[in-house]
C-alpha positions in Angstrom: 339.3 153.0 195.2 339.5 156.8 194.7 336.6 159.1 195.8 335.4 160.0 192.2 334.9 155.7 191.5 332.9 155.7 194.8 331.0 158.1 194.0 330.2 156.6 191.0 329.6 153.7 192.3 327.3 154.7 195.0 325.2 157.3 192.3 321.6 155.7 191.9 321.6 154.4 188.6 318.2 155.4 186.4 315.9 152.7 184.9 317.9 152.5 181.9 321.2 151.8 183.7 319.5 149.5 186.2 318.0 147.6 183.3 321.2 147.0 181.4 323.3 146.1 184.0 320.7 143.3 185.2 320.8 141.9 181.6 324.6 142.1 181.6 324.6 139.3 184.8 323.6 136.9 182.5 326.0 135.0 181.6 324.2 132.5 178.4 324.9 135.4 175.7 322.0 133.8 173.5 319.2 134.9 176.5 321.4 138.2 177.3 320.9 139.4 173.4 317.6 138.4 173.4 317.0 140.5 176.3 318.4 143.4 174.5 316.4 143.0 171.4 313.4 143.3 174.3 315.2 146.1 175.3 315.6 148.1 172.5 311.3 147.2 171.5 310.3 149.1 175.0 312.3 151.9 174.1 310.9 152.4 170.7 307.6 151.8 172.2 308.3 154.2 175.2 309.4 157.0 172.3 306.4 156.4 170.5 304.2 157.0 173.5 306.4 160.0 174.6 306.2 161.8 170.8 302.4 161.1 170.8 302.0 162.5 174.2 304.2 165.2 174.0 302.8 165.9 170.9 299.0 166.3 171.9 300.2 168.7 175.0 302.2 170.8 171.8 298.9 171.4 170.4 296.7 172.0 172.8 299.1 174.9 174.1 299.2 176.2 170.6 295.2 176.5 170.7 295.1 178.0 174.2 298.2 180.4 173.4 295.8 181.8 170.6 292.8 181.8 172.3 294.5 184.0 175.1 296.2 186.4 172.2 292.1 187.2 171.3 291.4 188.0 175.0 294.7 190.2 175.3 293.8 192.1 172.3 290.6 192.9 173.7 292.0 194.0 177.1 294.3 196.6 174.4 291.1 197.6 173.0 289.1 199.2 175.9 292.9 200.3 177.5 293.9 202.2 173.7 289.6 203.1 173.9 289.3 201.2 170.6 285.8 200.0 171.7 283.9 203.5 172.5 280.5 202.2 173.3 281.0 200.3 176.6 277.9 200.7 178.2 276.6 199.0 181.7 273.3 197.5 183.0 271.8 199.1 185.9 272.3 195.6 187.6 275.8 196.5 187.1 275.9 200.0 188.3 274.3 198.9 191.8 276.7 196.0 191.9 280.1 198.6 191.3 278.8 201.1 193.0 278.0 203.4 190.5 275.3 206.0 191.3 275.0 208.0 188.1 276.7 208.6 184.7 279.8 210.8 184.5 281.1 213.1 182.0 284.3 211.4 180.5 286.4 212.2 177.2 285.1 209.0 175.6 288.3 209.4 172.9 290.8 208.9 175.3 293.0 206.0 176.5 293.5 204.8 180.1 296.8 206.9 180.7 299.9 205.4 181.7 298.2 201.8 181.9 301.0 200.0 180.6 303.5 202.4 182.1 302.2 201.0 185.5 301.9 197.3 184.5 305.3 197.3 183.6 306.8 199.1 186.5 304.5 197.5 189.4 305.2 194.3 187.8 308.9 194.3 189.6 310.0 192.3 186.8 312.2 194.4 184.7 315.2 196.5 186.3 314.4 200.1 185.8 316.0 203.4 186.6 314.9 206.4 186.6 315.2 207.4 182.9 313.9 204.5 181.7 310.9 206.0 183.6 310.2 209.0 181.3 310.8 207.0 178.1 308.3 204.3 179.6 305.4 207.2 179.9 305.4 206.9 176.1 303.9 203.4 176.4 300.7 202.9 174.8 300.8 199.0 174.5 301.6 195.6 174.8 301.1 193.1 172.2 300.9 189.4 172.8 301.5 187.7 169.2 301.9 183.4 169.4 302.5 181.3 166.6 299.6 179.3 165.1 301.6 176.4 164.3 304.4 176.2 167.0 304.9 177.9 170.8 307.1 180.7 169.0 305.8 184.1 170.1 306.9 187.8 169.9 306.0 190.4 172.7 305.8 193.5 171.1 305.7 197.2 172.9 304.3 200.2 171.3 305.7 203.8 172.4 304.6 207.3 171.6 306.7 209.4 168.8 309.3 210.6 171.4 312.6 212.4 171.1 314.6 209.5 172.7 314.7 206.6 169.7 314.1 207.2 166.2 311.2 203.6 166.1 307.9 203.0 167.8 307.8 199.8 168.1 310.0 197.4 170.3 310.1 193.4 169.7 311.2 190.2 171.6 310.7 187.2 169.7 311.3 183.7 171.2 311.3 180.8 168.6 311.5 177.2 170.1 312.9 174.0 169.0 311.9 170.2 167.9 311.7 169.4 172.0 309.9 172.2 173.1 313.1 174.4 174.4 313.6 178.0 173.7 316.8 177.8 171.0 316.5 181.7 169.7 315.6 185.1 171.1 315.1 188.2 168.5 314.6 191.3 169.8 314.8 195.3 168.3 317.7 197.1 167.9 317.3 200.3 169.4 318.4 203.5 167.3 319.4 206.0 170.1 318.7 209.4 169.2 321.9 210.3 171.0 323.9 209.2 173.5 322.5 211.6 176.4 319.3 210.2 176.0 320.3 206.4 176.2 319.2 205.0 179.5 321.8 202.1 179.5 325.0 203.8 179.5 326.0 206.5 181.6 329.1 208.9 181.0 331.4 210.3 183.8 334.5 212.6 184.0 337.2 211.8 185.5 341.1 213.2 186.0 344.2 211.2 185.4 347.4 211.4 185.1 348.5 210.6 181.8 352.2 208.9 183.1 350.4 207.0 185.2 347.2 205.7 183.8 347.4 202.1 185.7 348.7 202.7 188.7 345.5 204.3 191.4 347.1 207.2 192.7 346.6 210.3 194.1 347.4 213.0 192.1 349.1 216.1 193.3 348.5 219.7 193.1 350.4 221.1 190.0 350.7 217.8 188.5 350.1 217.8 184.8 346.4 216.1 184.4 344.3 215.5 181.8 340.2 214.8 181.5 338.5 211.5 180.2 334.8 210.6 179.9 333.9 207.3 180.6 331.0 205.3 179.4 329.5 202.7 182.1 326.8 200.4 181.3 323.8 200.7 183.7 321.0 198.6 184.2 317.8 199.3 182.4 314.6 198.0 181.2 315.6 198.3 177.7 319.0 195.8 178.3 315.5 193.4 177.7 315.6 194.0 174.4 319.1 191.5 173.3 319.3 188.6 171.2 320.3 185.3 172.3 321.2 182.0 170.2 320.7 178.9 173.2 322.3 176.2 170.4 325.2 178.1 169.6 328.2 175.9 171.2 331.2 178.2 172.9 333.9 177.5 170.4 337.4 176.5 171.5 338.7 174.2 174.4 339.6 175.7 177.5 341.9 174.2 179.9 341.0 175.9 183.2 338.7 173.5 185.0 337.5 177.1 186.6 337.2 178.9 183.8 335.0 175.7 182.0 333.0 175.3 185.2 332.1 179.5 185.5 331.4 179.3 181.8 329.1 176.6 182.6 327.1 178.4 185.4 326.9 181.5 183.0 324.7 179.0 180.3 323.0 178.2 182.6 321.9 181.7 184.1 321.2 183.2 180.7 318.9 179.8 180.1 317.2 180.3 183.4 316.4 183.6 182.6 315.1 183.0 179.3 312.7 180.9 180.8 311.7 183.0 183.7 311.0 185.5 180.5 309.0 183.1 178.6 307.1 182.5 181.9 306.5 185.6 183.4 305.0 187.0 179.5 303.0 182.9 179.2 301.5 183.2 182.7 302.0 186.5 185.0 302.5 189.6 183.0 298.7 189.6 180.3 297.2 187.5 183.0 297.5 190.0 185.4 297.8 193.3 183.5 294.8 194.8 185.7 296.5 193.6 189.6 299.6 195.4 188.0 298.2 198.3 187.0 296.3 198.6 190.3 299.5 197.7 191.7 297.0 194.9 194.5 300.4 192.4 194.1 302.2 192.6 197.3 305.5 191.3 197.2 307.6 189.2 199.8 311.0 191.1 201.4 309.6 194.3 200.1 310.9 197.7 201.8 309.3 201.2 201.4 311.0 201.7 198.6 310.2 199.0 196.5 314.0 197.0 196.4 314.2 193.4 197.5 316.4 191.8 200.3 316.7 188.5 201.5 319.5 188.6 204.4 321.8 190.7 206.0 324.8 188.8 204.9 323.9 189.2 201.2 325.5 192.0 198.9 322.3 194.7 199.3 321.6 194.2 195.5 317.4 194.4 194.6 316.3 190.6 194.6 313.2 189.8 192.7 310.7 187.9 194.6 307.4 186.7 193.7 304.3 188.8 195.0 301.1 187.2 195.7 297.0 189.2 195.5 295.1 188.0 198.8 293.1 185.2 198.0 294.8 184.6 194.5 297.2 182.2 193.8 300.3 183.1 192.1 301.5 180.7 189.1 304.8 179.1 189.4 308.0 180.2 187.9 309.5 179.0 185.3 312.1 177.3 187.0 309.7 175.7 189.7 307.7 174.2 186.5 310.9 173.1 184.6 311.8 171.4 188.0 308.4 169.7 188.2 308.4 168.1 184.8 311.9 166.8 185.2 310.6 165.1 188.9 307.6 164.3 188.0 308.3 160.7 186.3 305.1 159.1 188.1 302.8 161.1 186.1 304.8 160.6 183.3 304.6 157.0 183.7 300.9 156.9 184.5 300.4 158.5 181.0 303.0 156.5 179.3 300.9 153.2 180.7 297.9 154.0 179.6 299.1 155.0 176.1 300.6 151.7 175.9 297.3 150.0 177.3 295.1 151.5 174.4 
């Protein structure tokens, strides 16, 4: 027996498998199809169950999702000052502290709120440009669906002299089971080049006999100059579309190639879903923590980067933070991996759908 048939052999088999190879010891084929035909009426039951439940979480998501929206475009009203007539008790003075009424410019916004949400969040990779374009923040939307768990995050910026629109969307749009299947975000009209934040340009000599070949030019050698254009990281690589269903066309025949293609699917799908989780659960949620920057974050050096060992390439690492006494949601991939394992619950509800 080779090692691939033992391990197939030895791999727990799931209910389904369990159940059909049971019914396939019998050997009177008159009880074995009628056990098949019982078969097949759990499963249409299970499925019914399953769509009825999955269904009732679908909506109730859908009515919280909204009811969130309402809360997150008040917390945009008092941060653009919207509202201008926010007054408080004198129950509430003694209980913040506040001894007496200050002169303020009641027309103006919070400044930089969402500047400093987005950049103590430790979410997004951000360089240093990025940081002046991000001054020109002035808000956040949070827009769900009414009818589905589609919804578009949509940043609001400043006229500014680095792109021509003021307004910068992601859209995520989900399928019949509940999966993100689309992503739709801005294109972003550059006014030039210099001022693009992704790309960076850099000068460099060569010899134009020898443009392969690393060498070390000498003096009097005949060089000439190139510019070339690196990508850099940035918060506003965010803004990409992706298409989850689209199948990679073509056959490959390198085992490696197919298995790295593989791992890549699955990295761009995990971070989809750590997006659709962070905006869902962390980011609205905790606008004010952000802003006041109380999140404290595990593996976290002076300078704000992320390690986890020594041995490991010193590339930032983002790690969950955590507000003393408050405690943090899971990530997306921690509550992906508890649906999947969690078939007792699952059960329990399936049971007593079946029971009523």
């Amino acid at each position: 027996m080779s090692k691939k048939e033992n391990e197939e052999e030895n791999k727990e088999l799931t209910k389904e498998d369990a159940t059909l190879k049971k019914i396939g010891e019998f050997k009177d084929k008159n009880i074995q199809l009628r056990l098949l035909e019982l078969h097949k009426l759990d499963l249409e039951r299970d499925k019914v169950c399953e769509d009825k439940y999955d269904k009732a979480n679908r909506e109730i998501e859908i009515k919280y999702e909204n009811i969130h929206a309402e809360k997150y475009k008040q917390i945009n009203d008092i941060v653009c000052n919207v509202n201008k007539d926010i007054t408080l008790t004198e129950e509430e003075k003694t209980l913040y502290g506040i001894t007496e009424d200050t002169e303020t410019d009641k027309d103006s916004p919070i400044e930089d709120y969402w500047y400093k949400v987005v950049l103590n969040s430790k979410f997004f990779d951000i360089n240093d440009r990025d940081k002046d374009i991000l001054k020109n923040l002035t808000k956040v939307e949070y827009l769900p669906s009414e009818n589905t768990l589609d919804f578009t995050v949509k940043f609001y910026f400043k006229e500014n002299e680095y792109f021509t629109t003021n307004e910068l969307n992601k859209s995520y749009k989900f399928n019949d089971k509940d999966n993100v299947c689309l992503v739709i975000a801005s294109d972003i009209d550059w006014k030039s080049e210099e001022v693009n934040p992704t790309i960076k340009k850099k000068k460099k000599k060569i010899n134009p006999k020898k443009k392969k070949k690393k060498k070390k030019i000498k003096k009097g050698k005949k060089q000439i100059t190139t510019t070339i254009t690196k990508k850099c990281e940035s918060f506003f690589n965010f803004f990409r579309n992706f298409d989850l269903e689209k199948k990679n066309e073509g056959n490959n025949e390198n085992d490696d190639d197919e298995e790295e293609e593989f791992e890549e699917e699955e990295d761009k799908i995990e971070m989809i879903m750590n997006e659709v989780d962070f905006f869902r659960n962390e980011f609205f949620d905790e606008q004010l923590e952000f802003y006041l920057n109380l999140i404290k974050f595990e593996d976290e050096d002076d300078d704000g980067e992320f390690y986890e060992d020594e041995d490991e390439d010193l590339k930032p690492k983002k790690k969950k933070g955590k507000i003393e006494g408050k405690k943090r949601k899971k990530s997306s991939s921690s509550r992906k991996k508890s649906k999947e394992n969690n078939n007792e619950k699952e059960s329990e509800k399936k049971e007593e759908c079946k029971n009523q």
